[in-house]
C-alpha positions in Angstrom: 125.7 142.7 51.1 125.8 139.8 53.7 127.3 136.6 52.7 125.1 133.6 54.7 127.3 130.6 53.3 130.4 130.3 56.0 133.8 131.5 54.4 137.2 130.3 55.1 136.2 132.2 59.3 134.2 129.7 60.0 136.3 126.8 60.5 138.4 129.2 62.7 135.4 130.2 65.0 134.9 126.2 65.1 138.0 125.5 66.0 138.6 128.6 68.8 134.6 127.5 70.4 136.2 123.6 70.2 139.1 124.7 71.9 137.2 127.0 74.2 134.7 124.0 74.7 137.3 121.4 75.7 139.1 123.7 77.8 136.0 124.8 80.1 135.0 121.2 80.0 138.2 120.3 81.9 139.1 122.9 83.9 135.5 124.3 85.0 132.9 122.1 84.0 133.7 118.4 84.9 135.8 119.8 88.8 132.4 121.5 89.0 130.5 118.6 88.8 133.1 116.7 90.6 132.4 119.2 93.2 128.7 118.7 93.4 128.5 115.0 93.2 130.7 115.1 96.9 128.7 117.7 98.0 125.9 115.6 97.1 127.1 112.6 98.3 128.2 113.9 101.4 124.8 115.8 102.1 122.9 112.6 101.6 125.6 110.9 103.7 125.3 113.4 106.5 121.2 113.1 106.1 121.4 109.1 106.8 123.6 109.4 109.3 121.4 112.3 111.5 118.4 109.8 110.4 120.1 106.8 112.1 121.2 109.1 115.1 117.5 110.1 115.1 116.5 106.3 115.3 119.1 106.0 117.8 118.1 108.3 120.0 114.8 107.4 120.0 115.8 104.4 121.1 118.0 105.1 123.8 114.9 107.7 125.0 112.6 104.9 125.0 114.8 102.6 126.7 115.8 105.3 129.2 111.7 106.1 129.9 111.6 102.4 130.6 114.4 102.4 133.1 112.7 105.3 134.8 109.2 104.2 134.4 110.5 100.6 136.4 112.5 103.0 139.0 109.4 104.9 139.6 107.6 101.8 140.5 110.3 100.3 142.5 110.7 103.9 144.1 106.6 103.8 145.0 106.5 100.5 146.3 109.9 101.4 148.2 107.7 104.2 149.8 104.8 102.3 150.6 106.6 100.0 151.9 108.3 102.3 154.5 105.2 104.1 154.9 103.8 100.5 156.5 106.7 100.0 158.6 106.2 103.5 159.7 102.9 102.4 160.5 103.5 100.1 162.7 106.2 101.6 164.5 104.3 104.4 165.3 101.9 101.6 166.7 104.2 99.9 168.8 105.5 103.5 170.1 101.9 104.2 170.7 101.1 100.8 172.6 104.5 101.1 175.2 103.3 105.2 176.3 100.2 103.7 176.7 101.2 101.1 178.5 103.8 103.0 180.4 101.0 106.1 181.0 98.4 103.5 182.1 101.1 101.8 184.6 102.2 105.2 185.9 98.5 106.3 186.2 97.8 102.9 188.1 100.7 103.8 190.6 99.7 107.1 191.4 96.4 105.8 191.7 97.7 103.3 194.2 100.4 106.2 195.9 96.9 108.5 196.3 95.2 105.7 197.7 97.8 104.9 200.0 98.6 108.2 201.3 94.7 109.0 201.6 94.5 105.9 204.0 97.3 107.3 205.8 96.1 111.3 206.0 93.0 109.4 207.2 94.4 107.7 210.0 96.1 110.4 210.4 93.1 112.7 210.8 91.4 109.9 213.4 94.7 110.2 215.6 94.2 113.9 215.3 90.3 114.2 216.1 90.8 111.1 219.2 93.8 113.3 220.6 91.8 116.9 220.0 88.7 115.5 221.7 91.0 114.0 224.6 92.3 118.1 224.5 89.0 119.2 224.2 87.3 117.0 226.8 90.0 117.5 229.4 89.4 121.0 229.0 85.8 121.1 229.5 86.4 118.8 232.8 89.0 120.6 233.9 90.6 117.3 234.9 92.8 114.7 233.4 91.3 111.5 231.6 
C-alpha cells in the first residue's frame, strides 16, 4: 500500500530541491534577471535618447525651414529687385537707339534734302545747256 505521511526521503528530497533551489537562484535566476534589468534599462535608455534626437531634429528642421523660408524671401526680393533695374536699363538702352535712330534718320533726311537740291540744280544746268543744244540746232547758228 502507499504510505502518504513523508518517511525519513523526504527531508532528503527537501534538502537536494533547497540545494537545487539556491543553486539556480545564483547561477541562473538572479544573472538572468541581472540580464534583463540592463537590457531593460538600456532599451528605455536608447528610447529617450531617439525621443530627444527626435525633439532635436525637429528642431533643427524647423529652424532650418525658417532659414530657407527668410532666404526665399530675401532671394524674391533680390529678383525683383534686379528685375526693376533690368527695367530700366532696358529703358535707357531703348531711349539712346531712339535717340541715335531719330538723329541718324534726321541726317539722312537732311543728306536727301541736300543732294535733292543739288540733282535739281543739277538738272536746271542740264535742261538750260540742252535747250542752248537744242536751240542752236534748230537755228543752225550759234547763240
Amino acid at each position: 500500500m502507499i504510505d502518504l505521511y513523508p518517511n525519513e526521503t523526504f527531508f532528503i528530497q527537501w534538502a537536494l530541491f533547497l540545494t537545487a533551489f539556491l543553486l539556480l537562484r545564483q547561477f541562473v535566476f538572479l544573472p538572468t534577471l541581472t540580464i534583463l534589468k540592463v537590457r531593460r534599462e538600456k532599451t528605455e535608455g536608447a528610447r529617450e535618447k531617439a525621443a530627444r534626437l527626435e525633439k532635436e531634429t525637429s528642431q533643427i528642421f524647423s529652424q532650418i525651414e525658417v532659414v530657407l523660408a527668410g532666404a526665399r524671401n530675401e532671394g524674391m526680393k533680390l529678383k525683383e529687385a534686379l528685375r526693376q533695374e533690368a527695367l530700366v536699363s532696358q529703358a535707357e538702352v531703348l531711349k539712346r537707339v531712339r535717340e541715335t535712330h531719330q538723329k541718324k534718320m534726321s541726317e539722312a533726311q537732311e543728306q536727301i534734302e541736300k543732294e535733292g537740291l543739288e540733282a535739281t540744280l543739277q538738272l536746271r544746268q542740264y535742261a538750260q545747256q540742252l535747250g542752248h543744244d537744242f536751240a542752236e540746232k534748230i537755228l543752225e547758228r550759234p547763240i
